[in-house]
C-alpha positions in Angstrom: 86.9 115.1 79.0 89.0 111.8 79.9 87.7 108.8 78.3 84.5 110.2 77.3 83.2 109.5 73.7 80.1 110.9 73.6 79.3 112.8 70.2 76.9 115.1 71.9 79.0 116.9 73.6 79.6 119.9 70.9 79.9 122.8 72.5 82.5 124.1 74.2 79.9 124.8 77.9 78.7 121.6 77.5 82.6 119.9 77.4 83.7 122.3 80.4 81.0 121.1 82.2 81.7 117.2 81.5 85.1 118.0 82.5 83.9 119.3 85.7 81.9 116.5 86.6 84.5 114.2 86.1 87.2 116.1 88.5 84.5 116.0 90.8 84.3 112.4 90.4 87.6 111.5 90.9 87.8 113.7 94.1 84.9 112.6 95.5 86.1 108.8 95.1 89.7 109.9 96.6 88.1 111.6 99.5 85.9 108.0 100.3 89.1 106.6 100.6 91.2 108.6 102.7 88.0 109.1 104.8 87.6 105.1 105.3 91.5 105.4 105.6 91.0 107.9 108.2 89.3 105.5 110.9 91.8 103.1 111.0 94.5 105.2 112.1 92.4 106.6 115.2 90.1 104.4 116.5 89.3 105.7 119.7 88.3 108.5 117.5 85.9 105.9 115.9 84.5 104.6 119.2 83.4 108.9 119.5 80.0 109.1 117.8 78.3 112.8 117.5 74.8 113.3 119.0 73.0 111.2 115.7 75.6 109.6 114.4 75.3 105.8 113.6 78.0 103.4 114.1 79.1 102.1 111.0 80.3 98.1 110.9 82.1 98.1 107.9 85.4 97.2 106.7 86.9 99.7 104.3 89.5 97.0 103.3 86.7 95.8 100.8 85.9 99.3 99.6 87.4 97.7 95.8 87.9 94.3 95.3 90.2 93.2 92.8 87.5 91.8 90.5 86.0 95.4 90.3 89.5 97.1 88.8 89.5 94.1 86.6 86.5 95.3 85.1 87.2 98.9 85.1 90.7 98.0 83.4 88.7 96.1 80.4 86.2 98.8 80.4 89.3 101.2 80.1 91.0 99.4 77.4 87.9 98.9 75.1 87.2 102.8 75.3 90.7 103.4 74.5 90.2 101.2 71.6 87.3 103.0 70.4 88.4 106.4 70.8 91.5 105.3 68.3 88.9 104.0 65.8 86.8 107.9 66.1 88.6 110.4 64.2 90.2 112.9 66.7 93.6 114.7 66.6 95.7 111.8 67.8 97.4 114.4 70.3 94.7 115.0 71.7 93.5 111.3 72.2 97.3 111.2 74.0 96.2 113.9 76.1 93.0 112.4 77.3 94.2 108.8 77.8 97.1 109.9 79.7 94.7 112.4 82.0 92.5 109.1 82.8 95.5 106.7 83.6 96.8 109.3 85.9 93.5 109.8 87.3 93.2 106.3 87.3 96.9 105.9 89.3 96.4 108.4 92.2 93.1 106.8 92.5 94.6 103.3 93.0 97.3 104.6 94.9 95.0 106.4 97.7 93.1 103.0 98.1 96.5 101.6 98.1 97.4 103.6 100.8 94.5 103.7 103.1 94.6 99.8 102.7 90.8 100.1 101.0 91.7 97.8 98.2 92.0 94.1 98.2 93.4 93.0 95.3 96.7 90.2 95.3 100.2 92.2 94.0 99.9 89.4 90.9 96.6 90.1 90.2 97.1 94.4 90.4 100.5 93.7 88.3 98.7 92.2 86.0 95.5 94.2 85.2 97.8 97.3 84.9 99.9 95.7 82.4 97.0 95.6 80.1 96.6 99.6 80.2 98.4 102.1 78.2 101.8 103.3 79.7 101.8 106.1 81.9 104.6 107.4 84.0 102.4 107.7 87.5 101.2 104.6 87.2 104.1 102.9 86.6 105.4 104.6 89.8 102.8 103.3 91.7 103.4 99.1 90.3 106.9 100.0 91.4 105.6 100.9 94.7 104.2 97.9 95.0 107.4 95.9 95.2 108.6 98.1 98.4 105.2 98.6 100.6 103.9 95.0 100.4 
């Protein structure tokens, strides 16, 4: 269970079922993105509603603001923190942290993508400068310097 420290969670049901949820999580936020990606690159297909649909008004480049990763980025760090200070097998800590900063780098990368983020390059450098290093992520602040 990525970046979870919950001392409830004992058996092993209960732990498969955390890690479940969270996978669904992190799907679910990718498939906003790429959806509110998805109506910029056809917009006469926008401009098509379906008998009940609603048009919707708003701007998916706003979907995260760069004050919000700020704060997930501290929140990430000080759990990382604690999770050093609870006595786990270190590897497995590794393991965990690692899972969540790749979860944590294709998610920025999709919003990346589908132009839902609107964060400055300084301000993104920054922030994930603070996190733990990770291989995907540090692919995607590369990628920073050649798509913007």
């Amino acid at each position: 269970m990525p970046l979870a420290c919950d001392n409830a969670v004992s058996d092993g049901h209960t732990h498969h079922e955390s890690r479940l949820l969270y996978s669904q999580l992190h799907l679910a936020i990718i498939q906003a993105f790429l959806l509110a990606g998805k109506d910029k690159e056809d917009p006469q297909e926008e401009m098509e509603l379906e008998p009940g649909e609603v048009m919707d008004e708003s701007d998916s480049r706003h979907l995260i603001k760069g004050g919000d990763l700020k704060e997930l980025t501290q929140d990430m760090t000080k759990l990382i923190e604690k999770f050093k200070t609870v006595e786990f097998n270190d590897n497995v800590i590794e393991q965990q942290v690692q899972l969540s900063m790749d979860r944590f780098a294709q998610t920025l990368q999709v919003a990346m993508a589908t132009g839902s983020l609107s964060a400055a390059k300084d301000e993104l450098l920054s922030m994930c400068k603070r996190l733990p290093a990770n291989r995907l992520l540090s692919t995607v602040i590369e990628s920073l310097d050649t798509n913007h």
